[in-house]
PDB file of the backbone (N, CA, C, O) and the ligand in Angstrom, with CONECT records:
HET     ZN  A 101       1
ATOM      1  N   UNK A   1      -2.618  12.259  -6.768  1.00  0.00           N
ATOM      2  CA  UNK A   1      -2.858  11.421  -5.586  1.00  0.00           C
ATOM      3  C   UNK A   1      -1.587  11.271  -4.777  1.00  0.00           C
ATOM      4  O   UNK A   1      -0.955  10.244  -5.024  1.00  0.00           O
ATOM      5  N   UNK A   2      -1.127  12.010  -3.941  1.00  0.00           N
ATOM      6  CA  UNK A   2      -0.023  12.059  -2.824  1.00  0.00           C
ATOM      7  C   UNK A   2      -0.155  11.331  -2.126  1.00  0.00           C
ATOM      8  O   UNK A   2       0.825  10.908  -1.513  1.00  0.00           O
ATOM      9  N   UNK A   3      -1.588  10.775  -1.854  1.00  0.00           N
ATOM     10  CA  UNK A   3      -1.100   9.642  -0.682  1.00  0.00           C
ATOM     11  C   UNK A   3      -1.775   8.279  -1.389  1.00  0.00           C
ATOM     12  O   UNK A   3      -2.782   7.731  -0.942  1.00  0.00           O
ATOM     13  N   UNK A   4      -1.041   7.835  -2.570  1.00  0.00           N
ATOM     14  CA  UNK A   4      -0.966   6.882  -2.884  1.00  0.00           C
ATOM     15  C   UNK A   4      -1.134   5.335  -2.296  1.00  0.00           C
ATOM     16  O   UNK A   4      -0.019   4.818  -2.230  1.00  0.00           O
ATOM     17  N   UNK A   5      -1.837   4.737  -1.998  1.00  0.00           N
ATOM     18  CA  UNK A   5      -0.900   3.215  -1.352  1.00  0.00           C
ATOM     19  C   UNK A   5      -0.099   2.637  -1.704  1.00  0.00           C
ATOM     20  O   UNK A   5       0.161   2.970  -2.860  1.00  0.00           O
ATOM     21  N   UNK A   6       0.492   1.913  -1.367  1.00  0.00           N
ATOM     22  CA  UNK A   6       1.708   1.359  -1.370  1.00  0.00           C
ATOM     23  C   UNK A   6       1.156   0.068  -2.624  1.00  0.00           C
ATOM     24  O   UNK A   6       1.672  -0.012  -3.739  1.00  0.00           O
ATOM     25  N   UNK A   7       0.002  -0.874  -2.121  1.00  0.00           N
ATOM     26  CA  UNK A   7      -0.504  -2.288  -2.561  1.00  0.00           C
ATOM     27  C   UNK A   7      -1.977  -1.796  -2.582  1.00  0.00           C
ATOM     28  O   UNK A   7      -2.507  -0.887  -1.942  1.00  0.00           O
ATOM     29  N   UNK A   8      -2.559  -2.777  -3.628  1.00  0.00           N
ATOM     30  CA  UNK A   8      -3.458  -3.300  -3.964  1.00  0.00           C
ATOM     31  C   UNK A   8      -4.310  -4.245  -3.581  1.00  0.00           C
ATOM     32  O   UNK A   8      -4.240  -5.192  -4.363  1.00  0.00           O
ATOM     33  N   UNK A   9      -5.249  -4.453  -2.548  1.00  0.00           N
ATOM     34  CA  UNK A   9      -5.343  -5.840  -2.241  1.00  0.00           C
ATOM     35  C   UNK A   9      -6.630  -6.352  -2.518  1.00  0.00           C
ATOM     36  O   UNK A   9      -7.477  -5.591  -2.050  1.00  0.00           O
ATOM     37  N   UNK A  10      -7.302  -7.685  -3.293  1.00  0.00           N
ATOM     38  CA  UNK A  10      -8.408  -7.916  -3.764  1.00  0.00           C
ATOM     39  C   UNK A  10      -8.923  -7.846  -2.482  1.00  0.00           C
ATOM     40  O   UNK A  10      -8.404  -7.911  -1.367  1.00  0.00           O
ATOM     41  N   UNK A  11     -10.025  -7.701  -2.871  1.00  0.00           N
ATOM     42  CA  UNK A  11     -11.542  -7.313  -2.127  1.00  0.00           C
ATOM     43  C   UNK A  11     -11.789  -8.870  -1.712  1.00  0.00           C
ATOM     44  O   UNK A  11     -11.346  -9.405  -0.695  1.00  0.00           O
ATOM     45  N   UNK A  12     -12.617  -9.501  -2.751  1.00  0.00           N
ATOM     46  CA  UNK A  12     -12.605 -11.009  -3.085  1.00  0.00           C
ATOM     47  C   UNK A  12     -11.606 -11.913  -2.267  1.00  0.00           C
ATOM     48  O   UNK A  12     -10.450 -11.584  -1.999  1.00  0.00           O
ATOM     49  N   UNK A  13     -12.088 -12.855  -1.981  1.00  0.00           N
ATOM     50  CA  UNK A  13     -10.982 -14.086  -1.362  1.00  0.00           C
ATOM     51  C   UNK A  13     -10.917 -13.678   0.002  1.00  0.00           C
ATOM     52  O   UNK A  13     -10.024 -14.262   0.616  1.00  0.00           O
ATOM     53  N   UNK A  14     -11.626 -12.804   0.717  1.00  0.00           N
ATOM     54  CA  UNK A  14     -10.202 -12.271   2.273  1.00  0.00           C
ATOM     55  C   UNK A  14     -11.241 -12.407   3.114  1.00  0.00           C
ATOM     56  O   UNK A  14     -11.151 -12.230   4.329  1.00  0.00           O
ATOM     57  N   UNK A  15     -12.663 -12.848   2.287  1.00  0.00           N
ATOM     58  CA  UNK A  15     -13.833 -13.236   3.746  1.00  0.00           C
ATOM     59  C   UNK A  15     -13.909 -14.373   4.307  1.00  0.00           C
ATOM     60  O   UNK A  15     -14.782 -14.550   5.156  1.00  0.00           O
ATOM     61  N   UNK A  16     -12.738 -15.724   3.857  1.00  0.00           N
ATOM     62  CA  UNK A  16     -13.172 -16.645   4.569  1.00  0.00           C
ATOM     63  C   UNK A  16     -12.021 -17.372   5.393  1.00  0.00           C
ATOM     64  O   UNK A  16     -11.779 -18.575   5.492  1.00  0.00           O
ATOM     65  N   UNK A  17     -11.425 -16.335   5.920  1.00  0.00           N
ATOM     66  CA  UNK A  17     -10.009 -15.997   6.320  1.00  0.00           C
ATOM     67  C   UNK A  17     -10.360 -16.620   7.752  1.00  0.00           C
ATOM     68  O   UNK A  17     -11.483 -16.380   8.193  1.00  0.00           O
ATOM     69  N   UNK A  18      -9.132 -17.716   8.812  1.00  0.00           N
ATOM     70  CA  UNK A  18      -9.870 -18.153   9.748  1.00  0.00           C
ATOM     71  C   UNK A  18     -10.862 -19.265   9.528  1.00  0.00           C
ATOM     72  O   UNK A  18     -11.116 -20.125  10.371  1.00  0.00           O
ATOM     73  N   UNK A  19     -11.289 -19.201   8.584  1.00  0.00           N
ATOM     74  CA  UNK A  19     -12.659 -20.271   8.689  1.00  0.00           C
ATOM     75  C   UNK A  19     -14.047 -19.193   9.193  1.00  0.00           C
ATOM     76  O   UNK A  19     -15.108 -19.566   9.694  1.00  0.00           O
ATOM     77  N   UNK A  20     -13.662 -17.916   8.900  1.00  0.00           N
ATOM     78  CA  UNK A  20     -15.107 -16.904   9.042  1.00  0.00           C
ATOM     79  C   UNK A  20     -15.485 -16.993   7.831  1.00  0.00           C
ATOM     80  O   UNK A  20     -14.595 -17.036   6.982  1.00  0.00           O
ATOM     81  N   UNK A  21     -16.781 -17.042   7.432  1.00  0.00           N
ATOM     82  CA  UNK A  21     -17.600 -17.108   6.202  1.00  0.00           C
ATOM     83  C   UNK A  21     -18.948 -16.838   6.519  1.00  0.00           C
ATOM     84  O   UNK A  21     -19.834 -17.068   5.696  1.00  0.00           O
ATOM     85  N   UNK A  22     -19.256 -16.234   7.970  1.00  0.00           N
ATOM     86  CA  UNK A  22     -20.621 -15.854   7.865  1.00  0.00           C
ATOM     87  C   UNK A  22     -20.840 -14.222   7.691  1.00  0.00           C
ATOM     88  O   UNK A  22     -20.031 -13.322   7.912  1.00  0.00           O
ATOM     89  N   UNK A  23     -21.782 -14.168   7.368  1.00  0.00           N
ATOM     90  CA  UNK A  23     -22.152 -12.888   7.461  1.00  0.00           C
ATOM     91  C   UNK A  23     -21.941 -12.012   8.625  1.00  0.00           C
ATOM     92  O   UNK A  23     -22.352 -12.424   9.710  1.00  0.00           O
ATOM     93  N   UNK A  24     -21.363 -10.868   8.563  1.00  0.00           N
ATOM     94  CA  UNK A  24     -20.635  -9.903   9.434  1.00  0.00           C
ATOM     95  C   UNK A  24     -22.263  -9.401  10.129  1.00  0.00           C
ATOM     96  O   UNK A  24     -22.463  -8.190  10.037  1.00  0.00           O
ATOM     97  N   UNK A  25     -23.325 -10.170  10.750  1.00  0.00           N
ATOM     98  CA  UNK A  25     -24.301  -9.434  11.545  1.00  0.00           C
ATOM     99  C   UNK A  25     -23.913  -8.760  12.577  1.00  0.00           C
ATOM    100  O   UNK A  25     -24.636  -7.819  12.902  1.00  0.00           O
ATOM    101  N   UNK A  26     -22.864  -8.989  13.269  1.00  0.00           N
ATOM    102  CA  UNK A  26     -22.200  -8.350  14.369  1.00  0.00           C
ATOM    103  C   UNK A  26     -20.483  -8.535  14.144  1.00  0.00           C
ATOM    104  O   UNK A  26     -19.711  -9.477  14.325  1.00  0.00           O
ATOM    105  N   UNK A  27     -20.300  -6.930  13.585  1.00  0.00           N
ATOM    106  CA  UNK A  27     -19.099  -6.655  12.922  1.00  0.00           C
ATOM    107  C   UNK A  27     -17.923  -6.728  14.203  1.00  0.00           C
ATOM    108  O   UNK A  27     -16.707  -6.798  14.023  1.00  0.00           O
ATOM    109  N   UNK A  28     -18.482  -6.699  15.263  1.00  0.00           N
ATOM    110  CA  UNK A  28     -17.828  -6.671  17.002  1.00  0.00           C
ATOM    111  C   UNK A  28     -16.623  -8.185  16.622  1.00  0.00           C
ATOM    112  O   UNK A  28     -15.392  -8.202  16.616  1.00  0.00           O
ATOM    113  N   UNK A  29     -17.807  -9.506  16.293  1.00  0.00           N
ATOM    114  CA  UNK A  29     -17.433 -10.519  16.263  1.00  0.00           C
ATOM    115  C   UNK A  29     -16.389 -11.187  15.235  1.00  0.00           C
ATOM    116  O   UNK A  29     -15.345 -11.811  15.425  1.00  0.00           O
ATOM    117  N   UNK A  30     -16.889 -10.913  14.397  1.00  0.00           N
ATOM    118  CA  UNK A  30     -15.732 -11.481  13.097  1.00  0.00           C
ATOM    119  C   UNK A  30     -14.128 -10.903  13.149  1.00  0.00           C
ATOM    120  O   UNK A  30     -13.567  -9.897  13.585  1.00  0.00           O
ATOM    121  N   UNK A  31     -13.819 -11.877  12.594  1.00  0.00           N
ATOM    122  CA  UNK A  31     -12.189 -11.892  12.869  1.00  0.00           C
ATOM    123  C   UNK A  31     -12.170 -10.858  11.548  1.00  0.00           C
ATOM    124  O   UNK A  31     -12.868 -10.979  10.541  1.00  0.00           O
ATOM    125  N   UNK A  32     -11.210  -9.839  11.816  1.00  0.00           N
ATOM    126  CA  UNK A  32     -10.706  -8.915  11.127  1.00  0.00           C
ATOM    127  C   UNK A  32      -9.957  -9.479   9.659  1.00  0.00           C
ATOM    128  O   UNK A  32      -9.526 -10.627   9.778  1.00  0.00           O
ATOM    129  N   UNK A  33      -9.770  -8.935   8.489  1.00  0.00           N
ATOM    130  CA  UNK A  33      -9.049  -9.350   7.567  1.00  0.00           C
ATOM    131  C   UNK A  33      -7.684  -8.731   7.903  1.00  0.00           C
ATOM    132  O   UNK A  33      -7.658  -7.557   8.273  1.00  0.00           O
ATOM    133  N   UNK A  34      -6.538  -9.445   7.801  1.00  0.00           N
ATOM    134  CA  UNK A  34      -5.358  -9.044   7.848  1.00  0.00           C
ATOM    135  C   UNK A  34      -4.392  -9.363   6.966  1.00  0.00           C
ATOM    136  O   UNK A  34      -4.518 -10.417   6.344  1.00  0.00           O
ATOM    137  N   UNK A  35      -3.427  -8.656   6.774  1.00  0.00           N
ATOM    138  CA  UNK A  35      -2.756  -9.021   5.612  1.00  0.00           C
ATOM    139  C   UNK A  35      -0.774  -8.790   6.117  1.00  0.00           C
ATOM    140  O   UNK A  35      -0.446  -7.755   6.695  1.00  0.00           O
ATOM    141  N   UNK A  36       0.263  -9.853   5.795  1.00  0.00           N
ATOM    142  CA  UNK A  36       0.997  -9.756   6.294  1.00  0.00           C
ATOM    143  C   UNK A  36       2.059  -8.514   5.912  1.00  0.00           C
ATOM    144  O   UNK A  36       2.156  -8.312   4.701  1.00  0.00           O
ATOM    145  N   UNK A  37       2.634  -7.903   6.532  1.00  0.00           N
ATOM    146  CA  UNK A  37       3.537  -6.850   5.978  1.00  0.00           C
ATOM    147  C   UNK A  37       5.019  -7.012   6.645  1.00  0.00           C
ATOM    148  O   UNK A  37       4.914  -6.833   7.858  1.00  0.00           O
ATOM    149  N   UNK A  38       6.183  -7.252   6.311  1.00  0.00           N
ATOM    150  CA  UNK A  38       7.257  -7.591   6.392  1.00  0.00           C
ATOM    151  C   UNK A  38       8.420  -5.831   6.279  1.00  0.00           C
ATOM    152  O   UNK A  38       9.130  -5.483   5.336  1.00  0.00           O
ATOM    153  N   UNK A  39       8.232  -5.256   7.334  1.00  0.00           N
ATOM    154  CA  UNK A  39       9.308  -4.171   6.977  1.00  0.00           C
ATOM    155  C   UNK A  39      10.490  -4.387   6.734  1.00  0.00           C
ATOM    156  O   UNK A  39      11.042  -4.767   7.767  1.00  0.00           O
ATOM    157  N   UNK A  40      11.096  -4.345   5.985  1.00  0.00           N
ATOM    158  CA  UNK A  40      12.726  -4.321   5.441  1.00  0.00           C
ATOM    159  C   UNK A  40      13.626  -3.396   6.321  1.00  0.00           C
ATOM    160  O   UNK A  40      14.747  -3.799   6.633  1.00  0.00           O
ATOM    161  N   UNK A  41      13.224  -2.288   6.696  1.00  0.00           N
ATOM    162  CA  UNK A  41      13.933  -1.193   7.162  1.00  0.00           C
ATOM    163  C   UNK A  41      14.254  -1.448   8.925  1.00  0.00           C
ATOM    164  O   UNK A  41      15.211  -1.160   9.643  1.00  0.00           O
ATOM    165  N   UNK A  42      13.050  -2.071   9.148  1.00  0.00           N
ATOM    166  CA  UNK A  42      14.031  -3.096  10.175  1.00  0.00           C
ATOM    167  C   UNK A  42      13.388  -4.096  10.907  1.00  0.00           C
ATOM    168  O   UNK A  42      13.015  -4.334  12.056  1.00  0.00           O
ATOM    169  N   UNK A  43      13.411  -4.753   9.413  1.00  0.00           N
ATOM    170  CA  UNK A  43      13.665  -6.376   9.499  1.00  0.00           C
ATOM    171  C   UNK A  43      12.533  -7.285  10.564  1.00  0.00           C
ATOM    172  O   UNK A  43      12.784  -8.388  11.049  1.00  0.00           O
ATOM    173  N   UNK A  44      11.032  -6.357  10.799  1.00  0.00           N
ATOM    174  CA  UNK A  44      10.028  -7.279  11.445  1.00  0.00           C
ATOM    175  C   UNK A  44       9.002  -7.121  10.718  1.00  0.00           C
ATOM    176  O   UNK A  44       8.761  -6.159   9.989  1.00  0.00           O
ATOM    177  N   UNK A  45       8.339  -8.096  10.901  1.00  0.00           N
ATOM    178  CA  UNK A  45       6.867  -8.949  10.077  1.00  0.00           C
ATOM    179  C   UNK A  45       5.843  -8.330  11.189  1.00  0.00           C
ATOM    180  O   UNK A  45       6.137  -8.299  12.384  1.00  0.00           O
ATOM    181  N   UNK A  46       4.678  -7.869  10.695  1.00  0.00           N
ATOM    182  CA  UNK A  46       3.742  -7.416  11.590  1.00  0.00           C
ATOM    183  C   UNK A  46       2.448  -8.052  10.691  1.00  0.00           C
ATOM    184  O   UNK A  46       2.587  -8.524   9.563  1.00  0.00           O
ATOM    185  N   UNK A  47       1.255  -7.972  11.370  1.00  0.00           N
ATOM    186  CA  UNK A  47       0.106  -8.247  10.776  1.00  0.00           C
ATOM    187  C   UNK A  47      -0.427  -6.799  10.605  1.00  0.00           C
ATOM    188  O   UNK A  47      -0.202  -6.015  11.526  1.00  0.00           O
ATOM    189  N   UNK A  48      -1.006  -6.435   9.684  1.00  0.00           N
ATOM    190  CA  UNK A  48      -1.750  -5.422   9.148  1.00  0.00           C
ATOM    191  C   UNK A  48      -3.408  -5.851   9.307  1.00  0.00           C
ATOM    192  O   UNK A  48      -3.797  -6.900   8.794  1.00  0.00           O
ATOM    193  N   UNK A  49      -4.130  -5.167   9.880  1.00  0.00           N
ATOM    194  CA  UNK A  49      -5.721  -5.446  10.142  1.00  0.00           C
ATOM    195  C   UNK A  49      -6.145  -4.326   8.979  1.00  0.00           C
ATOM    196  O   UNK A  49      -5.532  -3.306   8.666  1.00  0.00           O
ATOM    197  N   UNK A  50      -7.336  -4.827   8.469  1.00  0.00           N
ATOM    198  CA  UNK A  50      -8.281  -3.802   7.963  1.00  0.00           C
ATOM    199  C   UNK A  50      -9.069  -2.676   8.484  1.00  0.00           C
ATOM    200  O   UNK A  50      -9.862  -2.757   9.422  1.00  0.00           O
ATOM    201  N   UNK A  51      -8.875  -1.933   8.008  1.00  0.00           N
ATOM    202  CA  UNK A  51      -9.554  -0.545   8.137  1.00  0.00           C
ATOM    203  C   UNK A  51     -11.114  -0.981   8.746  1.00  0.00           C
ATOM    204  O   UNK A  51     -11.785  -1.888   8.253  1.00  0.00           O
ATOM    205  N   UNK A  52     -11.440  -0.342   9.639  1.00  0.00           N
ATOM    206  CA  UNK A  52     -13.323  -0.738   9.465  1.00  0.00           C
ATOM    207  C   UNK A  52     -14.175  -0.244   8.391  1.00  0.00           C
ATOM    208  O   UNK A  52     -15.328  -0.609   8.158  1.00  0.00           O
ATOM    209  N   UNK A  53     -13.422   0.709   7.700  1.00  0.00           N
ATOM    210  CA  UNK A  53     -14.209   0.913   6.506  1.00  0.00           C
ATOM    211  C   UNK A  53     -14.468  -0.065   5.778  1.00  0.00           C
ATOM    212  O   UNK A  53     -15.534  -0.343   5.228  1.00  0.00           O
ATOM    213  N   UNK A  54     -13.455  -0.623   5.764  1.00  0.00           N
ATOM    214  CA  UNK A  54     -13.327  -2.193   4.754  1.00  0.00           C
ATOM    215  C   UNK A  54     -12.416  -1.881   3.371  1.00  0.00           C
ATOM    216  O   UNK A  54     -12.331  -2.730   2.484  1.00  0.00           O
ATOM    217  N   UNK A  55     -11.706  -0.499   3.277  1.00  0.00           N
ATOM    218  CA  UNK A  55     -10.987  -0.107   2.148  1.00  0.00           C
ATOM    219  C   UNK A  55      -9.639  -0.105   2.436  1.00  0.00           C
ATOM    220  O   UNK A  55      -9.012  -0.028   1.379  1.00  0.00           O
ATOM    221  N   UNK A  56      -9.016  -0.148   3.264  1.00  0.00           N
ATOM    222  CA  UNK A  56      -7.752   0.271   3.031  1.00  0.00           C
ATOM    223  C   UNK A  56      -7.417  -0.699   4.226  1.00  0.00           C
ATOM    224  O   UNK A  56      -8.294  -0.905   5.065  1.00  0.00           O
ATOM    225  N   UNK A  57      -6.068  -1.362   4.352  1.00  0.00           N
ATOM    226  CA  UNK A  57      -5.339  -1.668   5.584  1.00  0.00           C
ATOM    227  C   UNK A  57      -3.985  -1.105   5.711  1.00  0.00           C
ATOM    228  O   UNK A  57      -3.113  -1.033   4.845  1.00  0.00           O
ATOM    229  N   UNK A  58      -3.960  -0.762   6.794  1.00  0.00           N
ATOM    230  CA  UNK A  58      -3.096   0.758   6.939  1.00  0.00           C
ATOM    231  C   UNK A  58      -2.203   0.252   8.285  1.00  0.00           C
ATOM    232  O   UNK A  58      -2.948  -0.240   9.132  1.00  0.00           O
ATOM    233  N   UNK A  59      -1.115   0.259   8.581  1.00  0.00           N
ATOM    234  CA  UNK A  59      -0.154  -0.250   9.842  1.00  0.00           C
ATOM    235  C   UNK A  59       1.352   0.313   9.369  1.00  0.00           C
ATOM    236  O   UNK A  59       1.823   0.447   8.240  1.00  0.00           O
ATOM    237  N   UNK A  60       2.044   0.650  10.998  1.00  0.00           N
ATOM    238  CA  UNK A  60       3.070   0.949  10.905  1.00  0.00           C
ATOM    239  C   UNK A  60       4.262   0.012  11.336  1.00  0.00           C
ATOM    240  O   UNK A  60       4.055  -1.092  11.839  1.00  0.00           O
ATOM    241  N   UNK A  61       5.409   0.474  11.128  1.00  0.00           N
ATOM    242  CA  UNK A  61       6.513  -0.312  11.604  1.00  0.00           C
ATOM    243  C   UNK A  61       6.379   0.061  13.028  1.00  0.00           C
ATOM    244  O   UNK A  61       5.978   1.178  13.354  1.00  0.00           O
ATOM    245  N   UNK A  62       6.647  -0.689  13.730  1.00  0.00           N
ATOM    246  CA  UNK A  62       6.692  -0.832  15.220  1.00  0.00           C
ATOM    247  C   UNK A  62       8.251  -0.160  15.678  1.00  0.00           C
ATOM    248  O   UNK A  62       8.556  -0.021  16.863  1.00  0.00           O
ATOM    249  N   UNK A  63       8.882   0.105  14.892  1.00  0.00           N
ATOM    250  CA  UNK A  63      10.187   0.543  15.305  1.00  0.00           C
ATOM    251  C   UNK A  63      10.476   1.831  14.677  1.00  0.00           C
ATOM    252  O   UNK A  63      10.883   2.753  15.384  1.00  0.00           O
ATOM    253  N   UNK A  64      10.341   1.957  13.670  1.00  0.00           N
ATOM    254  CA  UNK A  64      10.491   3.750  12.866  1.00  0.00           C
ATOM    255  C   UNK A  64       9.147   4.406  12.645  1.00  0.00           C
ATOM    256  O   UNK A  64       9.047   5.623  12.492  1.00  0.00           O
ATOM    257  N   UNK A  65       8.112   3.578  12.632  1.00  0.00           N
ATOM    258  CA  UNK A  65       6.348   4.116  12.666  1.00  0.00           C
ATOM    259  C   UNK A  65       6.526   4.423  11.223  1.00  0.00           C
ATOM    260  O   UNK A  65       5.753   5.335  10.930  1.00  0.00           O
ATOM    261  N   UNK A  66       7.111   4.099  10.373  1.00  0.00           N
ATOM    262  CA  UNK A  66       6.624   3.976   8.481  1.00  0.00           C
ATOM    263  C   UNK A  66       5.666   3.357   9.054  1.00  0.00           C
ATOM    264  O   UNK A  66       5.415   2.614  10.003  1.00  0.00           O
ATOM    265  N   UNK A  67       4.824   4.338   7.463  1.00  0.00           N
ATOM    266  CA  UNK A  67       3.489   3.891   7.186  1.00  0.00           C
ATOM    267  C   UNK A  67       3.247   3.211   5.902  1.00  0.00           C
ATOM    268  O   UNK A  67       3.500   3.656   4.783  1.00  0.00           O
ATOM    269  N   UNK A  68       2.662   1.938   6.244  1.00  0.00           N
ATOM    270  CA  UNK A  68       2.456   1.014   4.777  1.00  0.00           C
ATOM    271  C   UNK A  68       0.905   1.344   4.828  1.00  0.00           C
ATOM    272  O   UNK A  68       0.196   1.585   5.805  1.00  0.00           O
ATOM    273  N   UNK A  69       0.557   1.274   3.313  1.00  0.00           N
ATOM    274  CA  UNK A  69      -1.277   0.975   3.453  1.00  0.00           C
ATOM    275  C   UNK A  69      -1.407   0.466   1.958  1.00  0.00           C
ATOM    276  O   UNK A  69      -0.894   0.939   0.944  1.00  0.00           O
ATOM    277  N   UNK A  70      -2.117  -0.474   2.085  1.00  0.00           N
ATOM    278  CA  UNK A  70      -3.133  -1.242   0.780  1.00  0.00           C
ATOM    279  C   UNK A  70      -4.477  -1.192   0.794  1.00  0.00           C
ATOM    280  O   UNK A  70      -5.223  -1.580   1.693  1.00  0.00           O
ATOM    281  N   UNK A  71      -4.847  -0.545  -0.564  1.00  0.00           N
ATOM    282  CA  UNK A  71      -5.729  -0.739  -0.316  1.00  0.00           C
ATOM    283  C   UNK A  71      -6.484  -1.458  -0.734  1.00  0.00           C
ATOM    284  O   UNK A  71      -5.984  -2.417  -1.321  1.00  0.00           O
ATOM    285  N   UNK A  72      -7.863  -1.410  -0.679  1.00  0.00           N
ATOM    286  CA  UNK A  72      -8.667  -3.011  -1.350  1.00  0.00           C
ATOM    287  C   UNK A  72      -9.721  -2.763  -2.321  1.00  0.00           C
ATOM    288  O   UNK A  72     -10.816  -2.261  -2.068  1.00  0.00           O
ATOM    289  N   UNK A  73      -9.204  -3.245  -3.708  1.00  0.00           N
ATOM    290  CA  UNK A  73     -10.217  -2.889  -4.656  1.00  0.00           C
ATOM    291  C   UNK A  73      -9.672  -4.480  -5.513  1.00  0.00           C
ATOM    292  O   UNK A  73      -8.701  -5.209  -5.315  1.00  0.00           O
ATOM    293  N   UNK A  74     -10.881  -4.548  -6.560  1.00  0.00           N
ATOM    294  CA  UNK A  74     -10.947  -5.413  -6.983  1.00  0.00           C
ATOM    295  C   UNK A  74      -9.880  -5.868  -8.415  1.00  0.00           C
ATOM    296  O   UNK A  74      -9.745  -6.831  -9.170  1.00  0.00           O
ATOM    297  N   UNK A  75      -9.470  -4.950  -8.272  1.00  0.00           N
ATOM    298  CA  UNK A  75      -8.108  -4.839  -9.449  1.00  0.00           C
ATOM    299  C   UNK A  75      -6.821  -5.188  -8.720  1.00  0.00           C
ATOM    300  O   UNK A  75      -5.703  -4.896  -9.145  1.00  0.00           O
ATOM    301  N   UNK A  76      -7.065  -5.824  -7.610  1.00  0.00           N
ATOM    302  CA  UNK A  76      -5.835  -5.708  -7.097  1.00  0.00           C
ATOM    303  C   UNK A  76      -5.094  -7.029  -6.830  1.00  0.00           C
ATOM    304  O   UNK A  76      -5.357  -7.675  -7.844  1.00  0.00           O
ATOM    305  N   UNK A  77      -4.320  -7.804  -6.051  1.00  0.00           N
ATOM    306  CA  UNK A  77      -3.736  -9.065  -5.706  1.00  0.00           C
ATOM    307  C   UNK A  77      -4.189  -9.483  -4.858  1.00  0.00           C
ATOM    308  O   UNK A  77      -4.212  -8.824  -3.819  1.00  0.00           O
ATOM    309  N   UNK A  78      -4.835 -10.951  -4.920  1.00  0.00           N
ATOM    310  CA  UNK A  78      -4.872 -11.727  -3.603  1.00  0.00           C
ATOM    311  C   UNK A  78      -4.080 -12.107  -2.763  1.00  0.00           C
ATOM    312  O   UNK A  78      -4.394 -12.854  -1.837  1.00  0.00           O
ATOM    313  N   UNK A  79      -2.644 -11.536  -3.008  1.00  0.00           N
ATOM    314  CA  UNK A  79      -1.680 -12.090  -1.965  1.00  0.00           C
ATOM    315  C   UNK A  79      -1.732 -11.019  -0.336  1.00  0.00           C
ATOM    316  O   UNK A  79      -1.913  -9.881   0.096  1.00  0.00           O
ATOM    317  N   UNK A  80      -1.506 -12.038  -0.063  1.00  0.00           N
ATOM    318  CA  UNK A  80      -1.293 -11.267   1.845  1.00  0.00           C
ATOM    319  C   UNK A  80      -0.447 -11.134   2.499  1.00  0.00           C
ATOM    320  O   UNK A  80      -0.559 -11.093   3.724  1.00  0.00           O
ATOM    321  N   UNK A  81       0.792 -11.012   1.792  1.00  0.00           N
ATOM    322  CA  UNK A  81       1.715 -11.042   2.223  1.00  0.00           C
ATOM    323  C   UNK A  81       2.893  -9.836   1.115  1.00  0.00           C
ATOM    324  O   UNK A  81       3.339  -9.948  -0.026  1.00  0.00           O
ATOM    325  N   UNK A  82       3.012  -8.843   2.108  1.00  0.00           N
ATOM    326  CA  UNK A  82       3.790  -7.809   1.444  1.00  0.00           C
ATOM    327  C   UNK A  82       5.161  -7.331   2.140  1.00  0.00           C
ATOM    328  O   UNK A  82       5.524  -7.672   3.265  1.00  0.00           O
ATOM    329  N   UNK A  83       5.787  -6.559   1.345  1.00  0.00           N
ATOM    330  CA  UNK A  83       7.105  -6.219   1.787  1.00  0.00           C
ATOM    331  C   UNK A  83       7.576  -4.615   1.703  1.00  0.00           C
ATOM    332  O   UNK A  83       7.857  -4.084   0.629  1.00  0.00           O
ATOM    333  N   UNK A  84       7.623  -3.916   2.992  1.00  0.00           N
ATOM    334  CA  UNK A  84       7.545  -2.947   2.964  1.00  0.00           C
ATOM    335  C   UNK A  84       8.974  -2.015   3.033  1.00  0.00           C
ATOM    336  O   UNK A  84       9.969  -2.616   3.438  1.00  0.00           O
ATOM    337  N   UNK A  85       9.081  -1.042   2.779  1.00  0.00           N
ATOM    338  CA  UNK A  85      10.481  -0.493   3.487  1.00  0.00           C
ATOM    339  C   UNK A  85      11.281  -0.058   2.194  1.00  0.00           C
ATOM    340  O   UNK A  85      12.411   0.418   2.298  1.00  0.00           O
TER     341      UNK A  85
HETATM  342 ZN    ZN A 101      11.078   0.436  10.375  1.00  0.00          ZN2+
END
């Protein structure tokens, strides 16, 4: 697996994010799951959105374009807040 992710992120816990807890009938509407990512390499915090697949959240550094991605399975951490670089 070469393109590994970086993180793990539970599945569980990340739907009632915001105060959204209804059912995604119109996926247009609901606030995206995001998860925080902190690049080290130079030194800015970005929000990471979820994939629309609903598997992976994938974002770059805004300044060198590294690529972080977590993905979301149920073995993984509820934290939302990661550190990249
Ligand atoms: Zn960078």
């Amino acid at each position: 697996m070469p393109d590994r992710p970086d993180y793990v992120v539970e599945i569980d816990g990340l739907a009632e994010i915001d105060g959204v807890s209804e059912p995604a009938a119109d996926p247009e509407k609901v606030a995206r799951p995001w998860i925080g990512v902190r690049f080290e390499c130079c030194d800015v915090y970005v929000r990471v959105y979820r994939d629309p697949s609903g598997t992976v959240y994938e974002g770059r550094c805004p300044r060198c374009m590294q690529v972080v991605r977590a993905r979301v399975g149920p073995e993984g951490t509820s934290s939302r807040f990661f550190t990249a670089g």
